[in-house]
DRENPA-3360 file (N, C-alpha, C; in nm, 2 decimals, always signed):
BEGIN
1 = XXXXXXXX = +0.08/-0.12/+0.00/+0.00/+0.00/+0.00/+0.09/+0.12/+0.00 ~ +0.05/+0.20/-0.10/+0.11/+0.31/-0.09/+0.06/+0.44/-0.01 ~ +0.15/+0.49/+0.05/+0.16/+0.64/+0.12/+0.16/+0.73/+0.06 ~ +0.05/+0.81/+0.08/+0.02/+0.96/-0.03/+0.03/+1.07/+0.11 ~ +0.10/+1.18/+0.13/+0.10/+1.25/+0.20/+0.11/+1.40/+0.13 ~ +0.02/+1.43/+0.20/-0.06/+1.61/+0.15/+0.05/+1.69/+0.25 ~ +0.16/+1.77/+0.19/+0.19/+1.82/+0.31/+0.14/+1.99/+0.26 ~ +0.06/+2.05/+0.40/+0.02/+2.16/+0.39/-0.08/+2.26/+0.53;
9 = XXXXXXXX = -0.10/+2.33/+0.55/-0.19/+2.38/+0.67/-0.34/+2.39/+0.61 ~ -0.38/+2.37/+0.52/-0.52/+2.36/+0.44/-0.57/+2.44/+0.38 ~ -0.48/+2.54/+0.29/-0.49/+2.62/+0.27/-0.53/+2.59/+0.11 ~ -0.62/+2.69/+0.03/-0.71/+2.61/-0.11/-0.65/+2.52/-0.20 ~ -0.51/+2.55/-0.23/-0.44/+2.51/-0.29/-0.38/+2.32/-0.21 ~ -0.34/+2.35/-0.08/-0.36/+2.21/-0.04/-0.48/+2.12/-0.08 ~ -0.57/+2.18/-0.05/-0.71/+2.11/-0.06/-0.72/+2.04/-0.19 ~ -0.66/+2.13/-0.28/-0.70/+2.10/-0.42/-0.56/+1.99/-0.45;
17 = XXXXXXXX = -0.50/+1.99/-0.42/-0.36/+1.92/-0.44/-0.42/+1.73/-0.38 ~ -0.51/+1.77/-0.22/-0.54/+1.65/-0.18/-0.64/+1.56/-0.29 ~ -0.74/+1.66/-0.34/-0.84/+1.60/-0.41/-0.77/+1.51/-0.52 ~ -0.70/+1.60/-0.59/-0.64/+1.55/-0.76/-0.56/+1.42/-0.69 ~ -0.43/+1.39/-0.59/-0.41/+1.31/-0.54/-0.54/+1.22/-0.52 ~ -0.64/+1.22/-0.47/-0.68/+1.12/-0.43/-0.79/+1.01/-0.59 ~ -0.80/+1.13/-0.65/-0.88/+1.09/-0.78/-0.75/+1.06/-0.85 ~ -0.64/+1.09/-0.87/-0.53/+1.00/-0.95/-0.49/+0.85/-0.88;
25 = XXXXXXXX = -0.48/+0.83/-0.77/-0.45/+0.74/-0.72/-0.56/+0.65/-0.76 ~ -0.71/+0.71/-0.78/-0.84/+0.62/-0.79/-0.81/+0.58/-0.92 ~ -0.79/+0.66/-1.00/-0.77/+0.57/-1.10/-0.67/+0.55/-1.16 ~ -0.56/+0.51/-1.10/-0.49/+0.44/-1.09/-0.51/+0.27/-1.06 ~ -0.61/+0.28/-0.97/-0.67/+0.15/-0.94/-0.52/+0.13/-0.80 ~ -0.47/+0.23/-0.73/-0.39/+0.17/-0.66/-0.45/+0.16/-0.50 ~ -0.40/+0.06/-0.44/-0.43/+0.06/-0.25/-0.31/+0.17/-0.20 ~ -0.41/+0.26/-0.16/-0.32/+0.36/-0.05/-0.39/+0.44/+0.00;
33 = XXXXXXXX = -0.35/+0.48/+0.11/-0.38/+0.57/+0.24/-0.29/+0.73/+0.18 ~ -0.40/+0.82/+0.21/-0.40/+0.94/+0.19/-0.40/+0.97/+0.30 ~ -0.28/+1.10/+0.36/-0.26/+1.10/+0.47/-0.24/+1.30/+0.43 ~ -0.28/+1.35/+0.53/-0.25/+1.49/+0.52/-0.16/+1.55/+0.66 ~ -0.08/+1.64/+0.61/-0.04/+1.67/+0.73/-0.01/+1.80/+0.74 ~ +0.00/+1.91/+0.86/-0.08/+2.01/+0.86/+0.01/+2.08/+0.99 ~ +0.11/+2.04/+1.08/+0.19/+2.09/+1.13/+0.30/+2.13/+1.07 ~ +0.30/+2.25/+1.12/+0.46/+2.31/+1.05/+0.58/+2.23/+1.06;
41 = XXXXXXXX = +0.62/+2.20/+1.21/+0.67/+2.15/+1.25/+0.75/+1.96/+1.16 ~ +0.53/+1.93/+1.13/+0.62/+1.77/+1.05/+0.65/+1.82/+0.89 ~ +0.61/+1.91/+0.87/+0.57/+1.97/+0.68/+0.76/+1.99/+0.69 ~ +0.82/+2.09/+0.78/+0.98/+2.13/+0.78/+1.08/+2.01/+0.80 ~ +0.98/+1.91/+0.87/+1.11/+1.78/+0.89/+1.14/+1.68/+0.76 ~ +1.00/+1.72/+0.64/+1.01/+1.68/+0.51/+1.13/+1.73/+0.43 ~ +1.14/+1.88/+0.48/+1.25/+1.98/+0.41/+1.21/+2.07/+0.35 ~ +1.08/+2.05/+0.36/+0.94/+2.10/+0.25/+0.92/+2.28/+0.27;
49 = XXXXXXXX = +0.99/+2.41/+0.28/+0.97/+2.54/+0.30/+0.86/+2.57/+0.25 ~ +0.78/+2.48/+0.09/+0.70/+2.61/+0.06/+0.59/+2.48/+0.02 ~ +0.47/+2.52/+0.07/+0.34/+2.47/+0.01/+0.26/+2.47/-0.08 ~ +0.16/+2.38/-0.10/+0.17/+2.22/-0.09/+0.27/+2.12/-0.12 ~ +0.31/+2.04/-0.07/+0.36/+1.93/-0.16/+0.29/+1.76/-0.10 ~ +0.36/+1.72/-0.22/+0.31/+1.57/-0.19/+0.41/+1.48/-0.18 ~ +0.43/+1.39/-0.05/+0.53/+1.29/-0.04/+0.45/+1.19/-0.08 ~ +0.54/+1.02/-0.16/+0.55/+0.92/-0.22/+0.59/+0.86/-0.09;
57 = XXXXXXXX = +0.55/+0.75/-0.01/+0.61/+0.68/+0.07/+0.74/+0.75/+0.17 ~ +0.69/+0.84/+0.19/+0.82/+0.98/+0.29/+0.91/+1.04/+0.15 ~ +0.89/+0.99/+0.01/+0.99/+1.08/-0.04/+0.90/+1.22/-0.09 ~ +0.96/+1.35/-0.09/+0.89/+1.48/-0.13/+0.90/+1.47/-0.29 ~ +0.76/+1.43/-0.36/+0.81/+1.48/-0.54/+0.75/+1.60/-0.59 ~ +0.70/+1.69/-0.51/+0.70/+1.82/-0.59/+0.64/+1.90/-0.43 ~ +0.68/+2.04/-0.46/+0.68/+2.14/-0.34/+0.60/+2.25/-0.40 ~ +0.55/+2.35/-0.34/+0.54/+2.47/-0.38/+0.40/+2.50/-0.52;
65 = XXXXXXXX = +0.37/+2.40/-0.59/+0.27/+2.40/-0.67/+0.18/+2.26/-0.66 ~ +0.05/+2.33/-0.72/-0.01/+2.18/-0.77/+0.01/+2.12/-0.90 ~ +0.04/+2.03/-0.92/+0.07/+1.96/-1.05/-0.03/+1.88/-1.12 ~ -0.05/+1.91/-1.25/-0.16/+1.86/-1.33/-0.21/+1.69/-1.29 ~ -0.34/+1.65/-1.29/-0.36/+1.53/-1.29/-0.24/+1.43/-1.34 ~ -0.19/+1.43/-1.42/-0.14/+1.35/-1.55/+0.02/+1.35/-1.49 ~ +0.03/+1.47/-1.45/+0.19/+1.50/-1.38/+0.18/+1.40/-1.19 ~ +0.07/+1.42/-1.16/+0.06/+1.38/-1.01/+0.04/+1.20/-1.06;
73 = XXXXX = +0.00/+1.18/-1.14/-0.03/+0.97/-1.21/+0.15/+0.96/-1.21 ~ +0.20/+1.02/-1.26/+0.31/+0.98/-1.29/+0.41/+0.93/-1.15 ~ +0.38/+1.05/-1.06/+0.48/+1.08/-0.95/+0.47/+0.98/-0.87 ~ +0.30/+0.89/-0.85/+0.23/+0.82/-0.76/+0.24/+0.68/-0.84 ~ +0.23/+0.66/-0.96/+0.21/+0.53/-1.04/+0.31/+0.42/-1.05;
% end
């Protein structure tokens, strides 16, 4: 099972980063737990300074924007 992690404080842009994550993953047809996280504190221990990003099983593959459906299949697939 893979680990999808939202890193962000919930700000629209998070939110929207969680959704596309979770509808890429769906159809992907993959098993994984969508996890968001929302302390500064765990988002900086990623290395992560700018928001949203999305970690792959603890690795960070993109910071600072949201990435097209098609771009987020790839990072997660």
């Amino acid at each position: 099972m893979k680990k999808l992690q939202i890193l962000g404080t919930g700000c629209p842009k998070c939110k929207k980063l969680a959704e596309l994550t979770d509808q890429a993953a769906k159809e992907l047809g993959l098993s994984y737990e969508l996890v968001k996280v929302t302390s500064i504190n765990d988002i900086t221990a990623f290395g992560v300074m700018m928001t949203p990003a999305l970690a792959v099983d603890g690795a960070v593959k993109v910071s600072g924007k949201v990435p097209s459906l098609d771009e987020i299949k790839q990072m997660i697939g």
